[in-house]
Backbone bond lengths (Angstrom), bond angles and torsions (degrees), N, CA, C in turn:
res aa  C-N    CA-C-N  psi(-1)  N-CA   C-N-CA  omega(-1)  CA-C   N-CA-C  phi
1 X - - - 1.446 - - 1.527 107.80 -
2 X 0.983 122.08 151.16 1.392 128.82 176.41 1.166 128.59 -88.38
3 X 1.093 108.03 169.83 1.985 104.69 -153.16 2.180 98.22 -81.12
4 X 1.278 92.25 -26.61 1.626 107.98 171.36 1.591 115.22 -64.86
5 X 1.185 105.59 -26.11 1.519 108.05 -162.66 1.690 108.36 -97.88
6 X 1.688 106.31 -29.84 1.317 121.13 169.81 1.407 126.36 -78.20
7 X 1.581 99.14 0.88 1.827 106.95 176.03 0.956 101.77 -110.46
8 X 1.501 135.21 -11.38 1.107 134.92 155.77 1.584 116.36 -40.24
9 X 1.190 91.43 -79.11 1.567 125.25 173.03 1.830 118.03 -19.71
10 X 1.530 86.37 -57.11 1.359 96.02 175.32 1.714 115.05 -83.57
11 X 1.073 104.58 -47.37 1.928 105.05 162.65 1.821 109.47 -23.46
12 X 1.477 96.95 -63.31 1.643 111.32 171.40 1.600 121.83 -48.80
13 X 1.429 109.59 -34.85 1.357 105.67 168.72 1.421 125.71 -77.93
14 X 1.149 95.33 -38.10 1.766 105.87 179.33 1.506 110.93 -68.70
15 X 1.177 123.05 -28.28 1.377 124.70 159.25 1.440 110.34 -60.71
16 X 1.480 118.97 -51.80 1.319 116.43 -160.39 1.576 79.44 -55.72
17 X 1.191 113.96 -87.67 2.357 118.21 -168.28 1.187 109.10 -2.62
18 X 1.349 111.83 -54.63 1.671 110.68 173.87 1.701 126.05 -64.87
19 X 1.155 112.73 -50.62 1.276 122.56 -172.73 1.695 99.40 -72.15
20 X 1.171 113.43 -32.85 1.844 102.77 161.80 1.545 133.31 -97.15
21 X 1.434 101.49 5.52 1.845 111.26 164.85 1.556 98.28 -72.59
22 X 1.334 75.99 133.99 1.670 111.65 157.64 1.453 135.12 -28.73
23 X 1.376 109.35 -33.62 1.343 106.55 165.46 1.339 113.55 -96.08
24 X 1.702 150.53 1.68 1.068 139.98 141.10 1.079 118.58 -81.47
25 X 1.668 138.90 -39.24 1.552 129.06 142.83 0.882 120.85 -3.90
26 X 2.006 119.94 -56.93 1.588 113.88 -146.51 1.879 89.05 -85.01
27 X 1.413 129.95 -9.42 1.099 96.42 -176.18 1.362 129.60 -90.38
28 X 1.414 117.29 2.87 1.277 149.28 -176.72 1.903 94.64 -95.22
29 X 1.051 136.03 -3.45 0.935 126.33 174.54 1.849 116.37 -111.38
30 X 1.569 96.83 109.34 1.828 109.83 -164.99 1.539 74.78 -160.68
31 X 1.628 80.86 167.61 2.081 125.62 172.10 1.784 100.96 -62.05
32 X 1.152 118.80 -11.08 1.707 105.36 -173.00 1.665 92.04 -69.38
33 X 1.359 95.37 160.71 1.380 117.48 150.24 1.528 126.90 -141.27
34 X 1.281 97.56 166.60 1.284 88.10 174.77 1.843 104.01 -153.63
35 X 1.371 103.75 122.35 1.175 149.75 167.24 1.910 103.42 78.45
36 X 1.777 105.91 28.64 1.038 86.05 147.95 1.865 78.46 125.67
37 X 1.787 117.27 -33.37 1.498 126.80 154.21 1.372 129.74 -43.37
38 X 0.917 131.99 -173.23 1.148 124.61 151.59 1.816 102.33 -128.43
39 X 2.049 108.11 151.70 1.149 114.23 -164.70 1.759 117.68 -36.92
40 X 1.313 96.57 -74.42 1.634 108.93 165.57 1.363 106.98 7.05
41 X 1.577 104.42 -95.18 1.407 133.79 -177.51 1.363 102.67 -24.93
42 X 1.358 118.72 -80.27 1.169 113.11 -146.62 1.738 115.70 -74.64
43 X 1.477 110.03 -20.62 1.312 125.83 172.44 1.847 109.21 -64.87
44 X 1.570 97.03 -40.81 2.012 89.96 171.63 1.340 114.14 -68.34
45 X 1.502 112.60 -26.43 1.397 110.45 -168.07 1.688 98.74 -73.92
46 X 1.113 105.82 -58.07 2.137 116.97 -172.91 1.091 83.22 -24.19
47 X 1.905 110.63 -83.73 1.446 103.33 -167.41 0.808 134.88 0.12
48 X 1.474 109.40 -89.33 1.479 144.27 -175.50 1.524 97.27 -33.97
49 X 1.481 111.26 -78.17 2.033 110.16 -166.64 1.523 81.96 -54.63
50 X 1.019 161.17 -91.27 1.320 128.29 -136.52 0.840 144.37 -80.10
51 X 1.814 117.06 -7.87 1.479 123.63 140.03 1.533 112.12 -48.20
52 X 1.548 130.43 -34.00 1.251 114.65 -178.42 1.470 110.03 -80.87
53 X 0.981 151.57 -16.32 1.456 158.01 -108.68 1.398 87.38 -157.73
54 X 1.582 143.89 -23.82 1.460 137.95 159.72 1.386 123.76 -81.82
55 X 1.795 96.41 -24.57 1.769 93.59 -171.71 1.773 91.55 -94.66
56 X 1.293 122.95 -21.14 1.716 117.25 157.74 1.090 116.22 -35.15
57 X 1.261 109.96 -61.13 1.322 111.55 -170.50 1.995 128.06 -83.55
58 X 1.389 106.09 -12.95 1.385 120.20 154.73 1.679 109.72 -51.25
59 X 1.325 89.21 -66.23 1.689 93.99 -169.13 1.174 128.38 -83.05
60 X 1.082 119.74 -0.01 1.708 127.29 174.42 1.738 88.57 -107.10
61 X 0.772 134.35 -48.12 1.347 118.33 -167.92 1.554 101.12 -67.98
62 X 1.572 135.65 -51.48 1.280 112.54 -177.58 1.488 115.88 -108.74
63 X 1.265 112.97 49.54 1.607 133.27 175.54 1.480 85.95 -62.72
């Protein structure tokens, strides 16, 4: 893999750290829901599939 493709990678992680610290969590955390979830939830989950669904596509594309 290339040294381009592995800063990617890590760019993606260091985002993920942020986007799952505690102080952007807590603002996603209220009484809304949505479709029946609650906000929280479904905002860790998004994340999540699209942190997986970005580093897919890093590494299959420059395999």
């Amino acid at each position: 893999m290339k040294k381009r493709h592995e800063q990617k990678l890590i760019l993606l992680s260091i985002g993920l750290m942020l986007a799952f610290s505690i102080p952007v969590s807590l603002l996603f955390n209220s009484e809304q829901e949505v479709l029946g979830y609650p906000l929280l939830l479904v905002y860790l989950f998004a994340v999540w599939a699209a942190s997986i669904v970005i580093a897919f596509v890093i590494v299959k594309r420059y395999e």
